[in-house]
C-alpha positions, 0 to 999 in steps of 0.5 A, a space after each residue: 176320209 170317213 169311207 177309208 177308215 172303214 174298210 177291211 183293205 188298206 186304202 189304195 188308189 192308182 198313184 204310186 204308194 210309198 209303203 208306208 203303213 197307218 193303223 188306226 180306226 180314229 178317223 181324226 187322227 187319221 186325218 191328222 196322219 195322213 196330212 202330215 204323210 201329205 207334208 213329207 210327201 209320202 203316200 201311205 197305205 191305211 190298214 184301218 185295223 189289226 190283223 196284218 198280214 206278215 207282208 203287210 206288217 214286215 215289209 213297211 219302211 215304217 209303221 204308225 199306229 194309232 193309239 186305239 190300235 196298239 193293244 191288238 198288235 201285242 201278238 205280232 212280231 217285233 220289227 225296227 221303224 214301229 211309231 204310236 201316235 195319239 193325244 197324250 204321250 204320257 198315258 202309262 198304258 199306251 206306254 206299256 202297249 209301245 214297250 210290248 210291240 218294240 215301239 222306238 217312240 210314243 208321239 203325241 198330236 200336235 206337239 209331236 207333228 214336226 217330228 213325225 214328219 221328218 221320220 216319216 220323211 225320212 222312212 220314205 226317201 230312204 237312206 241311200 246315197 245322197 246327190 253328187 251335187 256340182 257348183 258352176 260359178 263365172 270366174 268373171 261376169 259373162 263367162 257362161 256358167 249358166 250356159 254350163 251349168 245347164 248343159 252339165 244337167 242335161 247332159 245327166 239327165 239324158 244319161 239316165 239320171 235323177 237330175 235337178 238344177 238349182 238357179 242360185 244367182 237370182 239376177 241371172 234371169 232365169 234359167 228355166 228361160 235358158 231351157 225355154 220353159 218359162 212358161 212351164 207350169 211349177 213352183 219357182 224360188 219365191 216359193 221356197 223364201 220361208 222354208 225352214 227345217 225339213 224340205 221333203 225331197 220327192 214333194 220337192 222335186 214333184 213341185 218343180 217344173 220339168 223340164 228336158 227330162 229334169 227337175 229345174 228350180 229356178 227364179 220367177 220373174 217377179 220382183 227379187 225375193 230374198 232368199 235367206 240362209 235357212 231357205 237354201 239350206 233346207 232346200 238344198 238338203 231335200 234335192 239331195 237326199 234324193 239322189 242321182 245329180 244336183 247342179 247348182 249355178 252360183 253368184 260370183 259374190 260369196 254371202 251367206 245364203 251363196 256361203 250355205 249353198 256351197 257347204 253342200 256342194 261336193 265340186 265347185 267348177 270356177 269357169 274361166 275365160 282365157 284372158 288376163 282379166 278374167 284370171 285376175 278377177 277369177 283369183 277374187 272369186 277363187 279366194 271367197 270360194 274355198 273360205 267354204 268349200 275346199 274341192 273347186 276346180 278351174 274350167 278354162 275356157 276359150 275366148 276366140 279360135 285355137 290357141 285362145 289368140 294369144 291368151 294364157 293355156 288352160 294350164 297357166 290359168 289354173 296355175 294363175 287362180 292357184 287351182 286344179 284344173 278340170 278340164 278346158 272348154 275349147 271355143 265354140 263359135 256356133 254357141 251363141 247363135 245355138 242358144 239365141 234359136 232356143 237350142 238346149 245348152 250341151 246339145 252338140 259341139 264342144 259343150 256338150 263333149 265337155 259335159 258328157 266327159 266330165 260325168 263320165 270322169 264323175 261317175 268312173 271315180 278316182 283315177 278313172 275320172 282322172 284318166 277320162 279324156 281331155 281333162 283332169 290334167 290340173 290334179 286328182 279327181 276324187 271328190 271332198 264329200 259335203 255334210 248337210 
């Protein structure tokens, strides 16, 4: 690093930057900056010493500047998203330097260094608009939620969006293995077990295997680990600042870490079988699902050829749960042979026209995903927005 602090230029190299913008000849904190820039999952641009350029200067999401830097940068502009870091935040003429550039703080290394990785993570990932983040959960065991939550990404993921699916049921076996990539090399859950506080979304994502075109965590297949409250929150959080689409596929059981889960969930799909005892046990699951989420939304699914041999309507089901309807599934009866020759859930058939008119009713809004075909019959499509 010692070769970088030295240079005229800002450090570049053939990866994408972030524009974010270090100042700062000390090439300790240097090293400390551009490790915490590493823990965000940022890749900044180092300008080793005043003069900037008004581009340069102006157009960084955010600016840190080094305490040995900050008494050059008195003649420049004032701007929003300006950070002193150093040794010691109470030293009165750093202070005086951070009033006179229009600093919003002073931050001093260590104690400050979870603080200024969440603003630089939060300079990077921007403020735009978070994930539409899907919930598929089996109204009984068996119903195929992972078979739909997978085939709702790709389906989103081919229509050009930023996707990543979320395997939340840990004893589901893997849904990197449903999308035949458990070879594939990346992070799995067990990974994430001790994350706490702030996850950087694009680290996330780049440390995740891809997989048709979209990001997917999932489980190993290793010996279960916990995954506890705290995890899924921090982890779930991160995949939605990202933007674009979060699917997660949930556990038919309601604890705490599946209860967090949902908290950041925007629609829940609850997939139900035609026969009565799926909707008889579908009700149960319905009950601990709205404790915690309050848009969840029935997806009838067909059980043998048409009219479900006898069984209840996609209406009388949604009635039964006591839930909207989303839409309804008809039966496919080339689906089981598709997936057991390794053919990517929602690739052709009814799955996939259901998948590809739900994102359509999703990314239309209002009465345009209500008007949508084949689906949206059971109530209003306007999604409950989820707080982080």
């Amino acid at each position: 690093m010692s070769g970088s602090s030295t240079s005229d230029q800002p450090v570049r190299s053939g990866e994408e930057r972030d524009g974010l913008l270090l100042i700062t000849e000390d090439e300790e904190l240097l090293d400390d900056l551009l490790r915490l820039c590493a823990a965000a999952g940022a890749l900044p641009e180092v300008a080793p010493r005043p003069p900037l350029s008004t581009a340069e200067w102006e157009s960084a999401p955010l600016v840190v500047v080094g305490a040995d830097c900050a008494a050059r940068l008195s003649g420049t502009g004032r701007r929003p998203g300006v950070v002193i870091a150093g040794r010691d935040a109470d030293d009165v003429t750093v202070l005086r330097q951070a009033v006179a550039i229009g600093a919003e703080r002073v931050v001093a290394l260590p104690d400050g260094e979870r603080w200024l990785v969440d603003r630089i993570a939060d300079a990077v990932e921007g403020a735009g608009a978070s994930a539409l983040t899907v919930g598929v959960i089996g109204g009984r065991g068996g119903a195929g939620a992972s078979t739909l939550a997978a085939a709702l990404a790709v389906t989103a993921a081919r229509a050009g969006e930023r996707t990543l699916l979320v395997d939340g049921d840990p004893l589901g076996g893997g849904l990197d293995v449903l999308l035949g990539g458990e070879q594939e090399k990346g992070l799995r859950w067990p990974a994430f077990a001790e994350s706490r506080g702030r996850v950087a979304g694009g680290a996330l994502a780049e440390s995740l295997p891809q997989l048709h075109s979209l990001r997917v965590l999932s489980w190993d297949r290793g010996a279960e680990v916990a995954i506890g409250p705290p995890a899924m929150r921090a982890v779930l959080a991160a995949a939605r600042r990202r933007g674009g689409v979060v699917v997660v596929d949930l556990p038919r059981r309601v604890d705490g870490t599946v209860a967090e889960a949902l908290a950041q969930v925007d629609v829940g799909l609850l997939l139900v079988p035609a026969e009565l005892r799926a909707v008889a046990a579908a009700r149960r699951v319905a009950d601990a699902v709205r404790a915690v989420l309050r848009d969840v939304r029935v997806v009838a699914c067909g059980q043998s050829g048409p009219g479900y041999g006898g069984g209840p309507t996609a209406e009388e089901i949604a009635r039964l749960v006591g839930l909207p309807l989303a839409g309804e599934l008809p039966w496919d009866e080339g689906l089981p042979e598709d997936l057991a020759r390794g053919t990517v859930p929602g690739a052709r058939g009814p799955l996939a026209r259901f998948c590809a008119g739900f994102w359509e009713r999703a990314r239309g809004g209002g009465a345009g995903m209500a008007a949508a075909g084949g689906a949206g019959r059971g109530g209003e499509w306007e999604f409950g927005g989820a707080a982080e």
